[in-house]
ZAMARGU-4260 file (C-alpha; in steps of 0.2 Angstrom, whole numbers, plus 5000, padded with zeros to 4 digits):
<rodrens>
0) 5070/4919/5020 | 5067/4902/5009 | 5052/4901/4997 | 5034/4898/5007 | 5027/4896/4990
5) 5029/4885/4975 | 5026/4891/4958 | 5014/4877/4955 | 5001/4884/4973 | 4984/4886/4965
10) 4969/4893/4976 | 4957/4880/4986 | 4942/4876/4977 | 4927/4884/4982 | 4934/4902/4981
15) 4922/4916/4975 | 4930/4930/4967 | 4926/4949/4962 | 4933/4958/4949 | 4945/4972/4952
20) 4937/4988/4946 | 4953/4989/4933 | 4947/4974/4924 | 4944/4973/4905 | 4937/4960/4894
25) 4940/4957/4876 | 4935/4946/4862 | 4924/4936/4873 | 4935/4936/4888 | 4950/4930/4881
30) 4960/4946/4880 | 4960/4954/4897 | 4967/4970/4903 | 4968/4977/4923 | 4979/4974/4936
35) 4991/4985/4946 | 5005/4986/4938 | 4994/4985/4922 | 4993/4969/4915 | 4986/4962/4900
40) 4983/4943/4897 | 4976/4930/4885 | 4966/4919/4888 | 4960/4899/4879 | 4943/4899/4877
45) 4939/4887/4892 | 4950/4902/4902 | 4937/4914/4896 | 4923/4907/4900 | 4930/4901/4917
50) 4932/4918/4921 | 4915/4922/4917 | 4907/4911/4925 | 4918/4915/4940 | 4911/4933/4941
55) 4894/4930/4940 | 4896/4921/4955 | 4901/4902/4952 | 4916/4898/4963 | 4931/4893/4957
60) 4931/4871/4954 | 4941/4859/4961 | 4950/4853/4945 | 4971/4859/4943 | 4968/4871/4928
65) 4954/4882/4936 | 4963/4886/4951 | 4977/4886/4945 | 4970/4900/4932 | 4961/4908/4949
70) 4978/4909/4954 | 4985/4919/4939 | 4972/4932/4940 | 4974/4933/4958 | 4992/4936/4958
75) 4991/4948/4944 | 4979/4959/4954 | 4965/4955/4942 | 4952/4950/4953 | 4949/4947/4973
80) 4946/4933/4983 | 4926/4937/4991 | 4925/4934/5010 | 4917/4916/5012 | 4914/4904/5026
85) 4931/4907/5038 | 4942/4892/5045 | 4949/4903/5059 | 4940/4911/5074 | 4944/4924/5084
90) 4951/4912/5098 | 4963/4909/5085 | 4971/4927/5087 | 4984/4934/5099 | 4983/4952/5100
95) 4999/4960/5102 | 5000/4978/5105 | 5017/4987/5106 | 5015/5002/5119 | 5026/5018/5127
100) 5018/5029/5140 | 4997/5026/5132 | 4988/5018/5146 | 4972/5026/5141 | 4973/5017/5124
105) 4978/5001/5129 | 4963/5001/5140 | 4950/5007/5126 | 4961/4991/5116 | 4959/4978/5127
110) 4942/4980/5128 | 4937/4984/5111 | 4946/4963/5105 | 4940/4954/5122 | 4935/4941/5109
115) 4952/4937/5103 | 4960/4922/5110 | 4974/4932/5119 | 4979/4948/5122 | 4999/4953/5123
120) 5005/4970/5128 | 5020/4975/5128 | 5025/4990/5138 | 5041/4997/5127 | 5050/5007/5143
125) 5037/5018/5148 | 5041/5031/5160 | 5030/5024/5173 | 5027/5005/5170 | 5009/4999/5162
130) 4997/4992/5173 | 4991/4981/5162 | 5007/4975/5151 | 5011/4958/5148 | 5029/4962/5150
135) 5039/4977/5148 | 5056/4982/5140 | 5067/4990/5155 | 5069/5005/5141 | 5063/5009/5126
140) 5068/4997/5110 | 5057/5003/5097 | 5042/4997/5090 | 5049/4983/5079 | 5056/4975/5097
145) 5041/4976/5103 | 5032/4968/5090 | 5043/4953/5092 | 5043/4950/5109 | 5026/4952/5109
150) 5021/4939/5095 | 5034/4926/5102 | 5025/4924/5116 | 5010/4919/5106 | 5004/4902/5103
155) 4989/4905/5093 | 4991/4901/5074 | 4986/4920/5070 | 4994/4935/5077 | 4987/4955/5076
160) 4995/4966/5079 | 4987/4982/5083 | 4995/4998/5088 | 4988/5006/5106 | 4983/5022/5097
165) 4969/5011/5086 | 4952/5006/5089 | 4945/4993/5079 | 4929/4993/5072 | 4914/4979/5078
170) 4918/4964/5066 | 4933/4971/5061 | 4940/4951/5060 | 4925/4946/5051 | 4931/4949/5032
175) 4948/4945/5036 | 4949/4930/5045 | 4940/4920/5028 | 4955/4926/5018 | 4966/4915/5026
180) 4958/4901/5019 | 4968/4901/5008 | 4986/4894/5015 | 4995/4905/5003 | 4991/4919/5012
185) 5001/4925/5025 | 4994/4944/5031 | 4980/4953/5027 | 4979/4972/5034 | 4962/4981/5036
190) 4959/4997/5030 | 4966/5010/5044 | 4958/5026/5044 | 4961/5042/5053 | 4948/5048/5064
195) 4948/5066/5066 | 4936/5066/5079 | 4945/5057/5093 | 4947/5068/5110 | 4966/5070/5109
200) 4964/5083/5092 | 4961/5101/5100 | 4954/5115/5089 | 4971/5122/5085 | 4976/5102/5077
205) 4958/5101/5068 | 4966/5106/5051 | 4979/5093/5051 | 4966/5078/5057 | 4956/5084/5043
210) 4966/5081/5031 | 4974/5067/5036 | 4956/5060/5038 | 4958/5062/5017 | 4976/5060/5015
215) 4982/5049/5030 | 4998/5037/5023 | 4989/5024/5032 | 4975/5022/5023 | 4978/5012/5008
220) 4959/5016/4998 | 4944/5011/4998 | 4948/4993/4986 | 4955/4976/4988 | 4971/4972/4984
225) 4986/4961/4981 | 5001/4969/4991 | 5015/4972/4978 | 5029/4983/4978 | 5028/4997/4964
230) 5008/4993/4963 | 4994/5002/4967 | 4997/4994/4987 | 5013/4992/4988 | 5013/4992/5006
235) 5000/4991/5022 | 5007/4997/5039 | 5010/4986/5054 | 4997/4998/5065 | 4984/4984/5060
240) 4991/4968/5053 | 4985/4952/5055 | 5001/4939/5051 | 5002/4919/5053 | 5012/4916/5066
245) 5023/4903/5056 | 5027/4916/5043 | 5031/4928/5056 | 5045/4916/5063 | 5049/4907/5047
250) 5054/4925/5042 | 5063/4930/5057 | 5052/4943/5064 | 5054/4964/5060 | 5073/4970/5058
255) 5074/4979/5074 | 5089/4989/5068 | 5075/4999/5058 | 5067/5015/5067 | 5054/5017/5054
260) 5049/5006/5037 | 5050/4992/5047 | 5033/4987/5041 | 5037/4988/5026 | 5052/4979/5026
265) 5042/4964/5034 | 5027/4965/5023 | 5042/4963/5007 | 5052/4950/5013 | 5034/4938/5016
270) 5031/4942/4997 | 5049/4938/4992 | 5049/4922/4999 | 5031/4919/4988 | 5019/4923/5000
275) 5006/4933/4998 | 4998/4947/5006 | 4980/4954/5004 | 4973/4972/5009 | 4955/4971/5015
280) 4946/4989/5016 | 4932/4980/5022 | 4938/4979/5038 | 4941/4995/5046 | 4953/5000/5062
285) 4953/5018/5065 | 4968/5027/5072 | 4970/5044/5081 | 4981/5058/5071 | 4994/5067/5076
290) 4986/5080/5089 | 4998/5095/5082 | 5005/5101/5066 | 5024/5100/5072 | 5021/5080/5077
295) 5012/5077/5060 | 5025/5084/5051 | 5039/5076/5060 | 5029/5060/5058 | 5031/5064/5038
300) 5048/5068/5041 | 5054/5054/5050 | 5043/5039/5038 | 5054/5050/5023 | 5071/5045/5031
305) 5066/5026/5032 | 5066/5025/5013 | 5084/5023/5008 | 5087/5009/5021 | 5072/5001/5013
310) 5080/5003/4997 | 5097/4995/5001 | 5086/4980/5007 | 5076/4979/4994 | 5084/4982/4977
315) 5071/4989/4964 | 5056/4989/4973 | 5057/5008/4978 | 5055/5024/4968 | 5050/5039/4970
320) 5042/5036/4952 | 5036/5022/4940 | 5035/5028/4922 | 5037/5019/4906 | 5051/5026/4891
325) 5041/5034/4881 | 5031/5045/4896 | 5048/5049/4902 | 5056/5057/4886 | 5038/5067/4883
330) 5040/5074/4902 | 5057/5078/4899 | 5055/5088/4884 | 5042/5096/4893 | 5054/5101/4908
335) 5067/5106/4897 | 5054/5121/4890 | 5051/5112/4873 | 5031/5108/4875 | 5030/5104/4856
340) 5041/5092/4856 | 5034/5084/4871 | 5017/5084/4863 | 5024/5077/4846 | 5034/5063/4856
345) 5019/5059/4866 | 5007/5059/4852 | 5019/5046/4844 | 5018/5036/4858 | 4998/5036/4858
350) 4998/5033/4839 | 5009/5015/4841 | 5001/5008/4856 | 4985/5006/4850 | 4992/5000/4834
355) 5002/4986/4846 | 4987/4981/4857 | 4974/4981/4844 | 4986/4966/4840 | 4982/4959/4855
360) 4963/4962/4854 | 4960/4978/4861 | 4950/4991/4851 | 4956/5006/4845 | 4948/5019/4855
365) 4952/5008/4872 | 4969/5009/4867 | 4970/5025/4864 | 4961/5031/4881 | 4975/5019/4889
370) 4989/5031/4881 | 4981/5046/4886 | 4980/5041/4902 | 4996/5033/4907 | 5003/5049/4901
375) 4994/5059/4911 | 4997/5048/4926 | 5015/5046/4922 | 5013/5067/4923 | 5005/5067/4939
380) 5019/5053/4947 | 5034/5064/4941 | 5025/5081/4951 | 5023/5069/4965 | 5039/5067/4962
385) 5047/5085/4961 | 5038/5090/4974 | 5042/5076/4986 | 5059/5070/4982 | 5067/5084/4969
390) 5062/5101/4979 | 5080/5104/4984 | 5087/5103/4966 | 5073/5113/4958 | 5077/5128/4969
395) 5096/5127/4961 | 5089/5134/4944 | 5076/5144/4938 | 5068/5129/4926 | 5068/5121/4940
400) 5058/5132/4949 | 5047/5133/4937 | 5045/5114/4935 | 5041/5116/4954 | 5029/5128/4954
405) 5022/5116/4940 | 5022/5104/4950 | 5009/5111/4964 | 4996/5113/4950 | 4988/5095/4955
410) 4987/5100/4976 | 4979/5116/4969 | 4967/5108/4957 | 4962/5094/4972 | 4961/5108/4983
415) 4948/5118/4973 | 4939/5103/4964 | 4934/5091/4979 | 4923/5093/4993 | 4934/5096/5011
420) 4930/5099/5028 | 4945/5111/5025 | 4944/5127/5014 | 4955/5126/4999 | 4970/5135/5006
425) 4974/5127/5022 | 4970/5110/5011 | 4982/5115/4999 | 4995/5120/5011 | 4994/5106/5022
430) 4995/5096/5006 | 5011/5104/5001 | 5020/5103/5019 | 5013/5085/5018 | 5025/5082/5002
435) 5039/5095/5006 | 5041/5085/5025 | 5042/5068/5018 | 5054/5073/5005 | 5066/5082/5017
440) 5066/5066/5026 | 5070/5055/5011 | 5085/5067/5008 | 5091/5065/5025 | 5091/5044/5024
445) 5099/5047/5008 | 5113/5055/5015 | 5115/5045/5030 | 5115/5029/5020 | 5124/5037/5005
450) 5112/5033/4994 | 5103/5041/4978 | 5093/5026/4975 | 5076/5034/4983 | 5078/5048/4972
455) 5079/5037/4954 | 5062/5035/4948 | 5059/5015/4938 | 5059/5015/4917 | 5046/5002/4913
460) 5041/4997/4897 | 5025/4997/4890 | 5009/4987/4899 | 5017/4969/4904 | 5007/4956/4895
465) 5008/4936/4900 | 4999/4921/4891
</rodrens>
């Protein structure tokens, strides 16, 4: 896919922006700190005060520096764009639902986006044929087929896709549509919630919609973002998507040779060829769950195994961890049953990087709070880790056991600390077999795609900075 973006694109004038709830300002403005991965850049003067004035509500001018500087900080995850006046309507979307035996919910669907411009349904091999599909697939292709014959038959500018198991909230459109304003943008995904309380969850399933009502993998949080790879978004799931339809063709579509990722793999390839590609949680679809613990699990199971293909595809922007050098050898001495030396390496660490970024301009004690934290974050990524993707070589060893068993600590601590519908065991259970399911899946695409990449976590160094 060729370059949709130059270097040089800068935002439209007239573009209000929020800050992201990661941004810090120092020395007037001219240091700033935030981002996802965490960034930290200077500012001129004139930068400073631009931003400043930007986030107390001016919009961003029409001169080259300032939106090209809006871009920047856009790109670097440092602030939003706010939802303005839009340019598109919902006459300029095509709904496109890819289907297989879910009448009912193509029904509640179709009438839930009547405003939408068009409406495609495509019936994906459905033991007995859709009334209502647009066309239909003799037998079943998948859901990445379906998807692209679905939004090639569209010829609005916009394209959503929505899955027929959603139900999009009133004004779902409302915020996303003034997002593509900007012609830089290519997506934007809602925010897709699981809800619990939909009729298909019997009483014996109500543990599992109740977690994933927490916990879904579909719901990507409650703030704005850039989508990234290896950031805090670093991917939004085709279930609700909203694409340009030029992008769409322009990248070729979704690889239907994938089973599952390939979402993923379509959301990368638009940001790889300079797009970019915004999550809105102000916009909401809600989707039913899973209506029994074996389906959830092998729901887990099978988005694990779509990892290692994504990897070959997409060199370095998967890993089951993200950790910079110095975290790593303090968790590592920590692992290997030497905890002294993990707390003398890691206090190192905290006494040089403040010394480094009060260089740059930020004070001491912030400093030192951003040490302490990206250790204990890079902590909490490498349990994630072991218990997701290391499990099966922690049970060849007694250390690793115990690193195992270490590694639940943090379901047990959010199981016992936060308020749940759920009790704290069957919280902390499901939260475990949540983990423990995915993981067997991503060892069973490794092996199939022999393949260990998955399984590597990413060495960074320290916070990237740019001028």
């Amino acid at each position: 896919m060729k370059a949709i973006r130059q270097e040089t694109s800068t935002v439209p004038a007239g573009t209000r922006l929020v800050a992201d709830e990661s941004l810090r300002r120092y020395r007037d403005g001219k240091v700033v700190l935030g981002g996802s991965p965490l960034r930290l850049l200077r500012l001129s003067s004139s930068g400073g005060a631009r931003l400043r004035r930007w986030l107390s509500g001016e919009p961003v001018g029409d001169d080259a520096p300032s939106r090209a500087l809006a871009r920047r900080l856009l790109d670097t995850g440092l602030v939003h764009p706010e939802p303005g006046h839009a340019t598109h309507t919902p006459a300029d979307v095509t709904l496109v639902v890819p289907v297989k035996d879910n009448a009912e919910g193509v029904r509640r669907l179709r009438a839930a986006t009547m405003e939408l411009g068009a409406q495609v349904v495509v019936d994906d091999g459905s033991a007995a044929p859709l009334l209502h599909a647009t066309m239909r697939h003799p037998a079943p292709r998948g859901p990445a087929a379906a998807r692209n014959t679905g939004w090639r038959a569209a010829t609005t500018e916009l394209v959503a896709f929505l899955d027929s198991d959603t139900h999009p909230e009133p004004g779902w459109l409302d915020t996303v549509l003034p997002l593509f304003g900007d012609p830089d943008v290519l997506a934007v995904a809602p925010r897709v919630v699981s809800d619990y309380q939909c009729s298909n969850t019997d009483n014996h399933s109500r543990p599992v919609a109740a977690y994933e009502a927490e916990r879904s993998s579909l719901d990507m949080g409650t703030r704005p973002a850039s989508v990234r790879p290896m950031s805090r978004v670093s991917y939004v799931p085709t279930a609700a998507l909203v694409v340009r339809r030029a992008a769409l063709s322009e990248a070729g579509g979704f690889d239907e040779t994938l089973r599952y990722g390939e979402d993923v793999d379509l959301v990368w390839r638009l940001i790889a060829g300079g797009g970019v590609v915004r999550y809105q949680p102000s916009s909401v679809v809600r989707h039913e769950p899973r209506p029994t613990l074996r389906s959830w699990l092998r729901q887990r199971f099978d988005y694990g195994t779509s990892a290692a293909p994504l990897a070959a595809r997409h060199p370095g922007r998967l890993a089951c961890a993200r950790l910079s050098r110095a975290a790593a050898v303090t968790w590592t001495l920590v692992a290997l049953g030497q905890p002294r030396a993990g707390f003398g390496a890691a206090l190192t660490s905290g006494t040089l990087l403040p010394r480094t970024l009060r260089r740059q301009g930020i004070p001491v004690l912030a400093a030192a709070r951003l040490a302490a934290q990206s250790q204990l974050g890079a902590g909490a990524m490498l349990a994630d880790a072991t218990r997701r993707a290391w499990w099966p070589l922690a049970l060849l060893s007694r250390r690793g056991r115990r690193a195992l068993l270490a590694a639940l600590v943090p379901c047990v601590v959010q199981a016992v600390s936060h308020r749940h519908d759920l009790d704290p065991v069957r919280w902390a259970a499901l939260r475990v077999a949540d983990d423990l399911a995915y993981g067997a899946g991503v060892w069973a695409g490794c092996l199939r795609h022999r393949t260990l990449a998955p399984l590597l976590p990413r060495l960074t160094e320290r916070a990237g900075r740019s001028r």
